[in-house]
C-alpha positions in Angstrom: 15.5 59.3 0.6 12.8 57.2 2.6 11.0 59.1 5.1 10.5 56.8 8.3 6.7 56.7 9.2 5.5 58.0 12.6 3.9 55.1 14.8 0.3 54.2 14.4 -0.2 54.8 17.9 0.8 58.4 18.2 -0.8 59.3 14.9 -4.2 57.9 16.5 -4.0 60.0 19.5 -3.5 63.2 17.6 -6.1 62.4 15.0 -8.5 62.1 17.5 -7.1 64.9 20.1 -7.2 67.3 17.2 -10.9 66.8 16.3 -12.0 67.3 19.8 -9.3 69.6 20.2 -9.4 68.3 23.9 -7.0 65.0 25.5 -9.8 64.1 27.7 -12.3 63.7 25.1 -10.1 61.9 23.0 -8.9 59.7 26.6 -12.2 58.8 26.4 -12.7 57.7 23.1 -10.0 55.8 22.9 -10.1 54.2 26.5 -7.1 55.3 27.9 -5.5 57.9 30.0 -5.5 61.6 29.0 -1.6 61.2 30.3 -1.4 58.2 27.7 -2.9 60.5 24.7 -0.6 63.6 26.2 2.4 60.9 25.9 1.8 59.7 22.2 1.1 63.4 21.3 4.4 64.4 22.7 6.2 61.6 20.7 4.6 62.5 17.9 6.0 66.0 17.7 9.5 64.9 18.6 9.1 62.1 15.8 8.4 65.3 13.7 10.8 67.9 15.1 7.7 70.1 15.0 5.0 72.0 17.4 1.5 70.8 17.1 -0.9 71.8 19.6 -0.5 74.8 21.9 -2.7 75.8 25.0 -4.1 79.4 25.5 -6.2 80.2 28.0 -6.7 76.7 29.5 -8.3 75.4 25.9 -6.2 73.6 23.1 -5.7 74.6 19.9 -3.5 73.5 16.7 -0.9 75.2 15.4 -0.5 75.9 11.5 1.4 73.0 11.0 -0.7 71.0 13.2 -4.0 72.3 11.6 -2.4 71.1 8.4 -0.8 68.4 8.9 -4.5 66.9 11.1 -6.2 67.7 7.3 -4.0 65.4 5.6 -4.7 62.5 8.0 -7.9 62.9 8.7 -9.0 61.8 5.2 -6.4 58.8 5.6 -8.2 57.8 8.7 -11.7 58.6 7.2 -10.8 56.0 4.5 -9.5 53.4 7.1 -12.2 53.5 8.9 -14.2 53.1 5.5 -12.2 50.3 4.1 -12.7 48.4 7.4 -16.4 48.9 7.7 -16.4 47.8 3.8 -14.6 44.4 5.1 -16.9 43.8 8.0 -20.3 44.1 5.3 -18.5 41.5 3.5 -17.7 39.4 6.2 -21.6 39.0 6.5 -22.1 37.1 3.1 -20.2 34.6 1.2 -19.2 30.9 1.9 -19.4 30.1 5.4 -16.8 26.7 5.5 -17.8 24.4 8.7 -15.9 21.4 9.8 -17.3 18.8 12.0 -17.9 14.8 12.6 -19.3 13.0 10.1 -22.2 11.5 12.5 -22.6 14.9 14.0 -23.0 16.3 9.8 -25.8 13.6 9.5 -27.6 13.0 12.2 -27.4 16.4 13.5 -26.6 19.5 10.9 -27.3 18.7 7.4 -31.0 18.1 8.2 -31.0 21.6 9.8 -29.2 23.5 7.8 -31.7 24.1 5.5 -33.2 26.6 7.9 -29.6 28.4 8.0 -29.8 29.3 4.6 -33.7 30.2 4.5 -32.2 33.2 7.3 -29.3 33.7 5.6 -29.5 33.4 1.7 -26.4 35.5 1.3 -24.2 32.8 3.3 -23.2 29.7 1.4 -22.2 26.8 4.2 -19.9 24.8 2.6 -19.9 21.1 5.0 -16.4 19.7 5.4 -16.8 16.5 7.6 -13.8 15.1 9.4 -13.0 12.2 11.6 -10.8 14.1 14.5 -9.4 17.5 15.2 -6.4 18.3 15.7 -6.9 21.4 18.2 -6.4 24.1 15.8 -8.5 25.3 12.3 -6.9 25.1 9.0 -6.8 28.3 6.5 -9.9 26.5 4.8 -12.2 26.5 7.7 -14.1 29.5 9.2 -15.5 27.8 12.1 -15.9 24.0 13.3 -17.5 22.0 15.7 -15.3 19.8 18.3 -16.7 16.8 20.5 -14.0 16.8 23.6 -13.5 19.1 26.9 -13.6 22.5 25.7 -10.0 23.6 26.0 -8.6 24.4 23.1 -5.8 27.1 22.9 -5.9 30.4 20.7 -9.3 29.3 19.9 -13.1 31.0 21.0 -15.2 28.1 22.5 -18.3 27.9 23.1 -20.4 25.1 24.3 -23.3 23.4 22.3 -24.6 20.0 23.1 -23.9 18.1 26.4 -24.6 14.2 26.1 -25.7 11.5 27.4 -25.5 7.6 27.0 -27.7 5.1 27.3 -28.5 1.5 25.7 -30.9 1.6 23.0 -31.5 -0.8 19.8 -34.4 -1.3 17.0 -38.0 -2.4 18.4 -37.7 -5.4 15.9 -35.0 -6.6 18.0 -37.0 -7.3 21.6 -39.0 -9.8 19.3 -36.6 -12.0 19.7 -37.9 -13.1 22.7 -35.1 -12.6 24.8 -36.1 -9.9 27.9 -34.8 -7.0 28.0 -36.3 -5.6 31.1 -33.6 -4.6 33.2 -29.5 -4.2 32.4 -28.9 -7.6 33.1 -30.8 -8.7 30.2 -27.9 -7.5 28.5 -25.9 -10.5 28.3 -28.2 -11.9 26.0 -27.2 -9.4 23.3 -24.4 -8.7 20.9 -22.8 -5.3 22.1 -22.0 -2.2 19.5 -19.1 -0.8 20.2 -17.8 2.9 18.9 -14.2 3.2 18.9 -13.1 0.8 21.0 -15.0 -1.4 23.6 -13.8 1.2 26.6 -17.3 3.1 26.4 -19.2 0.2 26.9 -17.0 -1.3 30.0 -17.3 1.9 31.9 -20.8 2.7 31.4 -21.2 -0.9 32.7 -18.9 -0.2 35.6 -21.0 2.9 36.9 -24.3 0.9 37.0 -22.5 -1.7 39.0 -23.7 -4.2 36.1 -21.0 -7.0 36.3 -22.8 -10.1 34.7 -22.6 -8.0 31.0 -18.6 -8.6 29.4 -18.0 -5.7 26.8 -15.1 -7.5 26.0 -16.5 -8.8 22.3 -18.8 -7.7 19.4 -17.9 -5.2 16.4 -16.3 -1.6 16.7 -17.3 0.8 14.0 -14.9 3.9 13.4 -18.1 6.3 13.7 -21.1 7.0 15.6 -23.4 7.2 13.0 -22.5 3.3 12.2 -23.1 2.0 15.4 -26.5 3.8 15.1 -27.2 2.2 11.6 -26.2 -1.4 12.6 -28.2 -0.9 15.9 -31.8 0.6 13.9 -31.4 -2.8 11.7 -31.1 -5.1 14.7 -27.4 -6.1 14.8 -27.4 -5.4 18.6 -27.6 -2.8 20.8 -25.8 0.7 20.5 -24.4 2.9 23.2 -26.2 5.8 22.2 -25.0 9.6 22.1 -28.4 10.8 22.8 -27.8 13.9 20.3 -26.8 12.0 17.2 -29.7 9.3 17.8 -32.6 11.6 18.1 -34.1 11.6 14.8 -33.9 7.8 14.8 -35.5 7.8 18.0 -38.0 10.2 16.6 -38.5 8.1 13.2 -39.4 4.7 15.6 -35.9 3.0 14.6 -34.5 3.4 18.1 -35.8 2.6 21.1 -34.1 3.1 24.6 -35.5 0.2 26.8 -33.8 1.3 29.9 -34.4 4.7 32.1 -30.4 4.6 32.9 -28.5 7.7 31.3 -25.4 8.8 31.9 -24.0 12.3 31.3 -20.5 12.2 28.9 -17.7 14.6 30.3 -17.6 15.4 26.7 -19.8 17.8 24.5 -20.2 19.6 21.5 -18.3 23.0 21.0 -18.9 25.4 18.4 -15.0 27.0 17.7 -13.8 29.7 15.6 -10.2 31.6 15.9 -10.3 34.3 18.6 -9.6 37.4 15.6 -12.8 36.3 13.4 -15.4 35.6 16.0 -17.3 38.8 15.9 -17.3 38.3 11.9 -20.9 39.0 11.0 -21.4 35.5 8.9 -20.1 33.8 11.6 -22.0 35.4 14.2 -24.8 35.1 12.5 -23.8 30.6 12.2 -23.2 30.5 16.1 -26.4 32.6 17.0 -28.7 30.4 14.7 -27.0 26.8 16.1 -27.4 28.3 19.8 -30.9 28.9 18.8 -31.2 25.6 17.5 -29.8 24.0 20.5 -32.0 25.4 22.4 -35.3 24.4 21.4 -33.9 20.9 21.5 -34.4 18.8 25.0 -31.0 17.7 26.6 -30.3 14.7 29.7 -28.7 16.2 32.8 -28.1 12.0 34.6 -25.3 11.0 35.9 -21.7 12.1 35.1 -19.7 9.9 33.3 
C-alpha cells in the first residue's frame, strides 16, 4: 500500500522549526508568520496522526517521534539543498544560446563578443540570428534581444539601446555635386528604405520637410542592407544610429545633417522570468549592460 506523502510546505516548516527548535526563528527564515509555521506544523502532525513538538516551560522541544522523524529529513533536505546549489554552479558554464536581429548580430554583437568569452571562457555563446520575434523564447534559446516597446508577457525585460534616426550616406556620394546642405537637398537623392517606406515619410513629416516624396526607391528586408547599399553610394539610409556606428567609425557613413530623432523603439535584453538570476545568464546581461554603457547614445526628439 502507497503511503500518501505529507505536503512540501508543512514538511519545510518543521524542518526548519525543529532545528531552531523555536517558530519565530524559523518565521524568520522563511519570511512568514510564526502563526503560518504554527499552522503547517499543526497540519503536519494531523497528516501524521502523531505528536511532534511539545512546549515545557515556555521553550520547544521534540518529541521522540519528532526527534526521529526531523533526522530522517534533515539529510533529505541537506541533499536538496545540495543538488540545487550543484544546479546553480552549472548554470554558470556551458552554451549560452542568444537570439537576436541579424543587423543587430553584425553590426552590433558579433564584433563584441569576443570580449564575452575572454571574461567568461566557461560560457560558449552560441548566435541564433532571426528576422522577428514572436513575443515569447523557444526551448532552444536562453536569452534574446527584442527591438520593440518593452512589453512582453511572462518574460524579464530589460532595456539596452534607445535609438535614434537620422539621414546619413557614404562621403563619396556628396561628390556628386548635388548639395546636401540642408534636408531639402534631399530631393536630389534616391531614398533607402527599411521595411517599408513608412520610416522615411514620418521622419520627414516631423521636420516639416514637405518638398522630399518617400514614396519611391528600394526597401531592403534588413537594417544592415540599407547600411551596406548606403556606405557604397546607392543613396542615403535612414540610419538606426546603433547598428551604423562602426561604419560611421570606419569613414563609410557620414551623417550630413544635425537632425536626430529618438525611435519609440529600443533594444531589450529578455530571458524567461524562472532563469533570470541563472549565473551564465547573469553574467551575459551584466557584461552587455556594461557594454552599453561605455557606448554614447542620442536623446533628440521623440519619434
Amino acid at each position: 500500500m502507497s503511503v500518501r506523502l505529507p505536503p512540501l510546505n508543512s514538511l519545510r516548516a518543521f524542518e526548519v522549526a525543529a532545528r531552531h527548535l523555536s517558530f519565530t526563528r524559523a518565521a524568520e527564515e522563511l519570511f512568514v508568520t510564526q502563526a503560518a509555521v504554527s499552522h503547517q506544523v499543526k497540519a503536519l502532525e494531523d497528516h501524521l496522526g502523531i505528536k511532534l513538538f511539545v512546549r515545557k516551560n515556555r521553550s520547544l522541544f521534540l518529541t521522540e517521534q519528532g526527534q526521529d522523524y526531523y533526522l530522517d529529513i534533515r539529510e533529505l533536505f541537506n541533499n536538496l539543498r545540495d543538488a540545487t546549489q550543484r544546479l546553480h554552479a552549472r548554470g554558470d558554464k556551458g552554451t549560452l544560446t542568444v537570439s537576436l536581429p541579424p543587423s543587430f548580430a553584425t553590426q552590433w554583437l558579433v564584433p563584441r563578443i569576443h570580449d564575452f568569452s575572454s571574461k567568461h571562457p566557461d560560457i560558449d555563446v552560441r548566435i541564433k540570428a532571426v528576422d522577428f520575434d514572436e513575443g515569447f523564447l523557444s526551448d532552444d534559446v536562453d536569452v534574446a534581444i527584442y527591438y520593440g516597446r518593452g512589453k512582453w508577457k511572462g518574460l524579464y525585460v530589460e532595456k539596452l539601446h534607445t535609438e535614434f534616426l537620422t539621414p546619413m550616406c557614404s562621403p563619396l556620394l556628396l561628390k556628386s555635386g548635388k548639395p546636401l546642405k540642408k534636408l531639402e537637398d534631399l530631393e536630389h537623392y534616391t531614398l533607402l528604405h527599411d521595411f517599408s517606406r513608412q520610416g522615411w515619410k514620418d521622419w520627414l513629416r516631423i521636420f516639416n520637410v514637405t518638398n522630399v516624396h518617400a514614396s519611391h526607391g528600394p526597401i531592403f528586408s534588413h537594417s544592415m542592407l540599407v547600411l551596406q547599399a548606403a556606405s557604397i553610394g546607392q543613396g542615403v539610409a535612414l540610419g538606426l544610429s546603433v547598428l551604423a556606428r562602426p561604419d560611421i567609425e570606419a569613414g563609410r557613413l557620414i551623417c550630413p545633417f544635425t537632425e536626430k530623432a529618438l525611435s519609440r523603439q529600443a533594444y531589450y535584453f529578455v530571458c524567461p522570468q524562472s532563469q533570470a538570476e541563472q549565473g551564465k545568464i547573469v553574467a551575459f546581461r551584466d557584461w552587455l549592460l556594461e557594454q552599453v554603457a561605455s557606448a554614447p547614445q542620442g536623446d533628440d526628439i521623440v519619434y
